[in-house]
C-alpha positions in Angstrom: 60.1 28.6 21.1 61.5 31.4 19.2 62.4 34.7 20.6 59.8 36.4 18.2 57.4 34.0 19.6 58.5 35.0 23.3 57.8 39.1 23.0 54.4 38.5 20.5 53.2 36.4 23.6 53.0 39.3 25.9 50.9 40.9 24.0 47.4 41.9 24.8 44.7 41.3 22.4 42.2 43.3 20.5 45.0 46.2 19.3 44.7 48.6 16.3 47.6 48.4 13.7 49.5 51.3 15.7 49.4 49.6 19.5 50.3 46.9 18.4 53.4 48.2 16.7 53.7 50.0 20.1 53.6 46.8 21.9 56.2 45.2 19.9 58.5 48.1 20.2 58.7 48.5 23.7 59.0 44.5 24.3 62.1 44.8 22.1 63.8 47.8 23.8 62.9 46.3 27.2 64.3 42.9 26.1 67.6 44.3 24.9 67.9 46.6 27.8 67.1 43.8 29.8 70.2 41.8 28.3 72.2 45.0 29.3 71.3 45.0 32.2 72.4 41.5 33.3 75.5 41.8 32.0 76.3 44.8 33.7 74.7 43.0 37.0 77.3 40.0 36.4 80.2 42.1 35.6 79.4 44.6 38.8 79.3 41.6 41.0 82.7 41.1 39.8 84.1 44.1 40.0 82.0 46.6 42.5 80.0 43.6 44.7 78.8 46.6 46.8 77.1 48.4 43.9 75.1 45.4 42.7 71.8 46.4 43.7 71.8 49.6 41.4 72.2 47.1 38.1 69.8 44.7 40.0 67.0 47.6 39.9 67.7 49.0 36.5 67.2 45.5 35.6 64.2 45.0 37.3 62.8 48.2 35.6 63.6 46.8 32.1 62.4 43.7 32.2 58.7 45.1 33.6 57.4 46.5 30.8 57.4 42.6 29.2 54.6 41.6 32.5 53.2 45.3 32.3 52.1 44.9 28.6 50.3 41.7 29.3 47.8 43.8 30.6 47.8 46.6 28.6 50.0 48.8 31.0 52.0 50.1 27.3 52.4 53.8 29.4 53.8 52.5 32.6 55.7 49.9 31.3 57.3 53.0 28.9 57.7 55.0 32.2 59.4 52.5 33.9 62.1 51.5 31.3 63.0 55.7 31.7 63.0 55.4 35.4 65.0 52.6 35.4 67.5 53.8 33.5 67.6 57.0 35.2 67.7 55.8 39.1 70.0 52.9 38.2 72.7 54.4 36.4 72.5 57.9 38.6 72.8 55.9 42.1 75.4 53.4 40.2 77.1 56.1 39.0 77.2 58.3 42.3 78.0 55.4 44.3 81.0 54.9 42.3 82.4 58.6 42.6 84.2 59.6 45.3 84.0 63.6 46.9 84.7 65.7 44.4 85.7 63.5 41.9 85.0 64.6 38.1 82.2 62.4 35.7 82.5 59.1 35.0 82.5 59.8 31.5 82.1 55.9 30.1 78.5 55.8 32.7 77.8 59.2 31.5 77.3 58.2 28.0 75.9 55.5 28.8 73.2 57.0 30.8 73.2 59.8 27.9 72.5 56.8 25.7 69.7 55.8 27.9 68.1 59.2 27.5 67.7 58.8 24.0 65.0 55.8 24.7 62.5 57.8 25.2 62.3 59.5 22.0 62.0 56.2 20.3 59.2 55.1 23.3 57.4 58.5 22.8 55.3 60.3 20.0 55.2 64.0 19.7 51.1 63.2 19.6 51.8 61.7 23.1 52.6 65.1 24.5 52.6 64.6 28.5 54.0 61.2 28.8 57.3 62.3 25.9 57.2 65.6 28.2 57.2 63.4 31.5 60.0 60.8 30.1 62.3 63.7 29.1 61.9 65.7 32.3 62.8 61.8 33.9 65.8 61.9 31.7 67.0 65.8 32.5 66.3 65.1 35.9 68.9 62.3 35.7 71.6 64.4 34.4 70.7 67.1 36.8 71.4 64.9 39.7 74.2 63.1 38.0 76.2 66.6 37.6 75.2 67.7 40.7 75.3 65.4 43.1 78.5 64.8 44.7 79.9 61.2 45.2 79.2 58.5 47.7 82.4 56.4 47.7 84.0 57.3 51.1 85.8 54.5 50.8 89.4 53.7 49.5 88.1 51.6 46.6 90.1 52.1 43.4 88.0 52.7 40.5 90.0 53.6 37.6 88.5 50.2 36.4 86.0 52.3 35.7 87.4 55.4 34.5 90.3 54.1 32.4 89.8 50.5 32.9 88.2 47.8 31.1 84.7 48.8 32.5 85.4 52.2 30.6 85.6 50.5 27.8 82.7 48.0 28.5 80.1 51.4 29.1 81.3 53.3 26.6 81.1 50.5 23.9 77.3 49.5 25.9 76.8 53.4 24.9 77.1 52.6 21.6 75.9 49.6 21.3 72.5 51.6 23.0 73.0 55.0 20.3 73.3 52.1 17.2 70.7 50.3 18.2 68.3 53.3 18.8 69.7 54.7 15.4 69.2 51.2 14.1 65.6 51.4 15.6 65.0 54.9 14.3 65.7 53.9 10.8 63.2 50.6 11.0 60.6 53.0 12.7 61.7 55.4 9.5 61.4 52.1 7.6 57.8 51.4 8.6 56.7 54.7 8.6 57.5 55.2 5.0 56.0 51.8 4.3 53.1 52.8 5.8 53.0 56.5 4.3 53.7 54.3 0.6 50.8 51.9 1.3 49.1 55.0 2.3 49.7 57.1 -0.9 48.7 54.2 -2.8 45.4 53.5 -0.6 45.0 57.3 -1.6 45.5 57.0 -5.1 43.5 54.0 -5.3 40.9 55.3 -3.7 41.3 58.9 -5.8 41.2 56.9 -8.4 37.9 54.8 -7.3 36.5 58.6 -6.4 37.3 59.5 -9.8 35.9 56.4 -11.4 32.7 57.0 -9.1 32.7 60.5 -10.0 32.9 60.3 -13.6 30.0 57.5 -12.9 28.0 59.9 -11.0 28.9 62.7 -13.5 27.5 60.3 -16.2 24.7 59.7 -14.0 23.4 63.5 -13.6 24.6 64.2 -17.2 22.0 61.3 -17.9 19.4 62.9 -15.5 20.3 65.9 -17.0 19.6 64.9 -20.7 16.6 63.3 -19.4 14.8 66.3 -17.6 15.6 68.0 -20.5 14.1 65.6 -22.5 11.2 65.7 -20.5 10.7 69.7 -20.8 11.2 69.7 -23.8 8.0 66.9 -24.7 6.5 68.6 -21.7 6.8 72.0 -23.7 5.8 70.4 -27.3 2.7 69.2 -25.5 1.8 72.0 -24.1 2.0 73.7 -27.4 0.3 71.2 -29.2 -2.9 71.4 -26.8 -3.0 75.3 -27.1 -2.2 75.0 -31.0 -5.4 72.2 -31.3 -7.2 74.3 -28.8 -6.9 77.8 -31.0 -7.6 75.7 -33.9 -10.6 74.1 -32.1 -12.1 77.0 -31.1 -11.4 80.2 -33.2 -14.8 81.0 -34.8 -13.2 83.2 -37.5 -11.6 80.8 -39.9 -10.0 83.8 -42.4 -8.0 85.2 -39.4 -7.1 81.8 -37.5 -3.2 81.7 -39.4 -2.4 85.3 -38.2 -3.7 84.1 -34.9 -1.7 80.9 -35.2 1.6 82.8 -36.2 1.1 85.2 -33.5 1.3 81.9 -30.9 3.9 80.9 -33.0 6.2 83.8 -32.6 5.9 84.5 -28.9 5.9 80.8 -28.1 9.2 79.9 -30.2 10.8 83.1 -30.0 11.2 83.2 -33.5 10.9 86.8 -35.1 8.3 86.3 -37.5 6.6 83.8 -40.0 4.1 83.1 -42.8 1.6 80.5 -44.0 0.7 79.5 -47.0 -2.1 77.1 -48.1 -2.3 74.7 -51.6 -5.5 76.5 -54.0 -6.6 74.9 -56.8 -7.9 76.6 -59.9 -10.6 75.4 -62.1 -8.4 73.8 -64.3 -6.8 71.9 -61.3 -3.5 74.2 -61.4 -2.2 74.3 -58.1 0.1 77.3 -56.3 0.5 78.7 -53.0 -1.7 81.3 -51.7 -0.2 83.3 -48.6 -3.1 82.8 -45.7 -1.5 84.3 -42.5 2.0 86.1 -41.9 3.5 87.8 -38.3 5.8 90.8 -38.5 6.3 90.2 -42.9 6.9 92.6 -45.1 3.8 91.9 -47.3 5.7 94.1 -50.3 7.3 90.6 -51.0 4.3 88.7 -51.3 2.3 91.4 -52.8 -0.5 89.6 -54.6 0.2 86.5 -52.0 1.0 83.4 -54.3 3.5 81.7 -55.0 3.7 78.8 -58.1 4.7 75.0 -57.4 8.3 74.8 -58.0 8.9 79.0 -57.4 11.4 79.8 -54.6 12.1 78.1 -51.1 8.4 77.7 -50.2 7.6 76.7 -53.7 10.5 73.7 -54.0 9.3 72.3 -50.1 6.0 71.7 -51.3 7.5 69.5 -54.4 9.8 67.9 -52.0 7.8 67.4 -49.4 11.3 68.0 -47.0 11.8 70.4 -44.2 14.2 73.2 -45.3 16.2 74.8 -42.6 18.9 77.4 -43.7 21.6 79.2 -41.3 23.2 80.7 -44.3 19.9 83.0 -45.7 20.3 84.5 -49.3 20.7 88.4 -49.7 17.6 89.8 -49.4 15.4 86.7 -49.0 13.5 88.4 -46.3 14.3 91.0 -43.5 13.6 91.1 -39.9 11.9 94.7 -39.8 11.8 96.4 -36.0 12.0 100.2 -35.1 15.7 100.2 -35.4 15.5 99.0 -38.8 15.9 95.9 -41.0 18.8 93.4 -40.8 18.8 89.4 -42.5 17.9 86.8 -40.2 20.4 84.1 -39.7 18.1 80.7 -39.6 15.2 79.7 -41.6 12.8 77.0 -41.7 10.4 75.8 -43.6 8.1 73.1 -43.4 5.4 71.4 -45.3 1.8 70.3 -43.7 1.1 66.9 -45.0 -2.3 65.4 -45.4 -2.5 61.6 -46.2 1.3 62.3 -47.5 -0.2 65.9 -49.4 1.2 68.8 -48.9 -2.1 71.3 -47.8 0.4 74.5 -46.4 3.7 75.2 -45.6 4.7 77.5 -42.9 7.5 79.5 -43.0 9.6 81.1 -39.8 12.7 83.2 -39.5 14.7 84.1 -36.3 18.2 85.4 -35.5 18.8 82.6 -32.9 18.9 78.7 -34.3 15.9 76.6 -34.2 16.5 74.2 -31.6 15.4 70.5 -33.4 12.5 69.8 -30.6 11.0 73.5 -32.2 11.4 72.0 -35.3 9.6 68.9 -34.1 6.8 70.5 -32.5 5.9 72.4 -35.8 6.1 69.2 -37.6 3.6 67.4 -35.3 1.7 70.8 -34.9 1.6 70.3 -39.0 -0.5 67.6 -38.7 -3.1 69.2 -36.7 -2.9 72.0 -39.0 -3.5 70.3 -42.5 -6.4 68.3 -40.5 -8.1 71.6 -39.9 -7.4 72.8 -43.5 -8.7 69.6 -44.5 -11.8 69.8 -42.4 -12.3 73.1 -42.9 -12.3 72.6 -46.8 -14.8 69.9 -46.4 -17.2 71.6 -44.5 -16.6 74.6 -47.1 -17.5 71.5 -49.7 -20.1 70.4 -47.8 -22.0 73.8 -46.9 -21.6 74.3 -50.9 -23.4 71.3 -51.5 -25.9 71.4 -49.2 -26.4 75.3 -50.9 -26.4 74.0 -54.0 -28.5 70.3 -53.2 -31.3 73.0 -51.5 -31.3 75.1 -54.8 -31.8 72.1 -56.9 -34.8 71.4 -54.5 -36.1 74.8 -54.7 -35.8 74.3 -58.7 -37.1 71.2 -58.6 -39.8 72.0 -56.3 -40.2 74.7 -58.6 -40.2 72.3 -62.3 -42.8 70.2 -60.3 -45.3 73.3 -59.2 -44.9 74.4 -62.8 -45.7 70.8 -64.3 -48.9 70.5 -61.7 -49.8 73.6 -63.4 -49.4 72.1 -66.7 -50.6 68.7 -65.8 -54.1 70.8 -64.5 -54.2 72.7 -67.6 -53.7 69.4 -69.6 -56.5 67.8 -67.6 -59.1 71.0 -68.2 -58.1 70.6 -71.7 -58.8 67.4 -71.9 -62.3 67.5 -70.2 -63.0 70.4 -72.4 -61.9 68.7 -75.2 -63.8 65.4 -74.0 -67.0 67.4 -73.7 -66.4 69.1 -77.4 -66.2 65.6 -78.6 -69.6 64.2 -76.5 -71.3 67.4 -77.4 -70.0 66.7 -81.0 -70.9 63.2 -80.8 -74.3 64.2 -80.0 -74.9 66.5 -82.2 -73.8 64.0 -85.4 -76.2 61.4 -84.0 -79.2 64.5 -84.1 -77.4 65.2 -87.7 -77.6 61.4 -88.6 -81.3 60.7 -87.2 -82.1 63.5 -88.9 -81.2 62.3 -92.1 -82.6 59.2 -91.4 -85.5 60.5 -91.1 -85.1 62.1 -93.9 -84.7 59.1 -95.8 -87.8 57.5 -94.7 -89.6 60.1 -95.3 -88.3 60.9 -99.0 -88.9 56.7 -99.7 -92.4 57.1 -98.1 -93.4 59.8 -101.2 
C-alpha cells in the first residue's frame, strides 16, 4: 500500500473540491510532522531520557489530525497540530534551560518554524480559527522568552546549544521553513491552476453567454422584425377597410378623390397628392383628367389633363410601373404652407390597374421617404380604387342606357300610338271607301236595270 493510498484513506467522504484539498493538506503536514517528531523522540531518548515525554506529546498531537479527519474533525485536527507544536517544543525547550540561561536558539527556530504551520493550515476566510492558531503560536514564544528554565540539575547541554543536536534543530528548522515554502508554492501551484481553469471556465462561459446572447439578440431582432411586420399589415389593413369603407359609402361620387386624398395625407403623413383618372374622347383618344388633389397648387394643372406619354404621370400610365423619385426635378411641384414653398424630396407615383389597365394614377409628395409597406398599401388600395372607377363608370353606362332604353320606349310607344292613329284612319278610310264602292255598286246595277229595261222596252216598239 502506497503512502498516497495511506493519507487518501482517512479521508471522509462526501467533500467539495476545496475540503478535500483541505483534508489532504493537513494529512500531509501532520504525516511529516509526525516523522519529526519521532526522530526527535528517538534522538531525545538518547540524549535527554528525562525530556522524552515533551517529543512523546508533540508527537502524539501530530499524528491526531490523521484519526481526527476520519470523522470530519478538519478544525480540531488543525488546532491540535499548533498545540502540539507549541506545548511540546515550549516545555522541551524550558526543561532544557537552566536559571537564567539565554534561548536555545537551534529549538527556537525550530519552534519559530513550527509557527509558520499555521499559515499554510489557515485561510484568511477562516478568520477565528487563523486568529486562534496564531494567538496559539505568540502564546508559545511568549512563554518561551519568558519563562525561565527548569533544568536544576547539573546536566550539560551544550549538545544542544553548540552540539550536534544544534545542528539536528536547526537543520529540522529548515527542513520545516522549505517544506512549508515548498508547500506554499504547490498551494500557489494549485491556486493558479485553479484561477487558470477558472479564467478559462469564464471565458468559455463569456464566450457561451456571448454566443447565447447574440442568439437571443437574433431572437428579439427576429421578434422585432416580426412585430413590425405585423404593424405594419395591421396598419395596411386598417387602411384598406377605411379606404373601401369611404369608397363604399360616400354618396357624392365628384368629391370622393378629394376625400380619398385628404385620408391619404393625414394617414401617410405625406404632404399632399393628386388623382387622376383615364377619359376617353369620342374618337377613343385617351389622356388624364385630374379628379381630386390635397394641398396642390392647381396653377400647374390648370385645365386638369394631362396627354398619354406627357410628364411623370403621363409616362406611369404607359409603363404601367410605380415611379418613386428622391431626387425631384426643379420646379416639378412645391410643398406650399404659410411659411412658404420649398421642393419636396420623395415622390411617388402609381398606377391603378383594372384587369392589367391603367383606370388612375395617384400621385403623392412628402419631405420624409415613403416607407415601401406605404407604398404597398397604395398599391393594394389601387385595386379597390380602379374597382370603384370601374363600377362607378358602369353604373354611369348603365343609368345612360337605361335613360336612353326608356327614351326609345317613350318614342316607340310614341311611333306605335301614332301608327294606331294611322292604322284607325286607314280602317275609316277603308270602310268609307268600301261603302263608296257598295253604294257605287248599287247604283250601276239601278244604272244597268235601267237600261235593260230600256232595252226591252225600245225592242217591244
Amino acid at each position: 500500500m502506497s503512502l498516497k493510498s495511506i493519507l487518501l484513506s482517512t479521508l471522509p467522504k462526501g467533500l467539495s473540491e476545496e475540503e478535500e484539498f483541505n483534508y489532504q493538506l493537513t494529512n500531509i503536514i501532520s504525516f511529516f510532522l509526525t516523522i519529526v517528531g519521532l526522530a526527535f523522540t528517538l534522538i531525545s531518548a538518547f540524549v535527554f531520557p528525562t525530556g522524552i515525554i515533551y517529543p512523546i506529546i508533540g508527537t502524539t498531537f501530530f499524528a491526531s489530525p490523521l484519526l481526527l479527519n476520519k470523522f470530519k474533525q478538519i478544525d480540531i485536527s488543525r488546532l491540535a497540530l499548533i498545540i502540539g507544536s507549541v506545548i511540546a517544543l515550549s516545555l522541551y525547550h524550558t526543561a532544557l534551560r537552566k536559571p537564567g540561561d539565554e534561548l536555545i536558539v537551534g529549538l527556537a527556530l525550530l519552534q519559530l518554524s513550527f509557527a509558520l504551520v499555521g499559515f499554510l493550515l489557515f485561510t484568511k476566510k477562516e478568520k477565528s480559527l487563523f486568529a486562534a492558531a496564531n494567538l496559539i503560536a505568540l502564546g508559545g514564544f511568549f512563554y518561551l522568552v519568558t519563562a525561565s528554565g527548569k533544568n536544576i540539575n547539573d546536566m550539560d547541554i551544550s549538545v544542544f546549544t553548540t552540539g550536534f543536536m544544534h545542528y539536528i534543530a536547526v537543520f529540522a528548522a529548515l527542513i520545516i521553513a522549505f517544506f512549508i515554502m515548498l508547500t506554499f508554492r504547490y498551494i500557489n501551484t494549485q491556486n493558479q491552476n485553479k484561477t487558470l481553469v477558472l479564467m478559462k471556465d469564464v471565458q468559455k462561459q463569456q464566450e457561451e453567454m456571448s454566443v447565447k446572447n447574440d442568439e437571443l439578440n437574433k431572437y428579439i431582432g427576429e421578434i422585432e422584425i416580426k412585430q413590425e411586420e405585423d404593424k405594419q399589415r395591421q396598419w395596411i389593413a386598417e387602411g384598406q377597410s377605411k379606404v373601401d369603407h369611404l369608397l363604399r359609402t360616400e354618396e357624392d361620387k365628384d368629391a370622393v378623390f378629394d376625400k380619398l386624398l385628404s385620408f391619404l395625407v393625414k394617414y401617410m403623413g405625406v404632404n399632399q397628392g393628386a388623382v387622376f383618372l383615364v377619359e376617353n374622347q369620342e374618337n377613343n383618344d385617351e389622356y388624364l383628367k385630374m379628379a381630386g388633389c390635397y394641398a396642390y397648387d392647381r396653377k400647374k394643372y390648370l385645365d386638369k389633363r394631362i396627354n398619354i406619354g406627357e410628364g411623370l404621370i403621363g409616362q406611369c400610365f404607359l409603363e404601367k410601373e410605380r415611379i418613386f423619385l428622391t431626387e425631384i426635378p426643379e420646379n416639378y411641384v412645391n410643398i406650399t404652407s404659410g411659411l412658404g414653398s420649398a421642393n419636396p424630396t420623395n415622390l411617388i407615383i402609381i398606377p391603378f390597374l383594372y384587369n392589367e389597365e391603367v383606370v388612375a394614377v395617384i400621385e403623392l409628395a412628402s419631405f420624409d421617404i415613403i416607407p415601401e409597406h406605404q407604398i404597398t398599401f397604395l398599391e393594394n388600395m389601387g385595386q379597390s380604387v380602379a374597382a370603384f372607377v370601374m363600377n362607378h363608370r358602369v353604373n354611369i353606362r348603365t343609368q345612360k342606357l337605361l335613360e336612353e332604353s326608356q327614351m326609345n320606349a317613350e318614342m316607340l310607344r310614341a311611333q306605335e300610338e301614332e301608327m294606331r292613329q294611322n292604322m284607325e284612319e286607314l280602317t275609316a278610310t277603308q270602310e268609307e271607301a268600301e261603302r263608296r264602292t257598295l253604294a257605287f255598286q248599287k247604283e250601276l246595277a239601278a244604272k244597268n236595270e235601267e237600261i235593260e229595261n230600256l232595252k226591252l222596252r225600245l225592242q217591244q216598239v
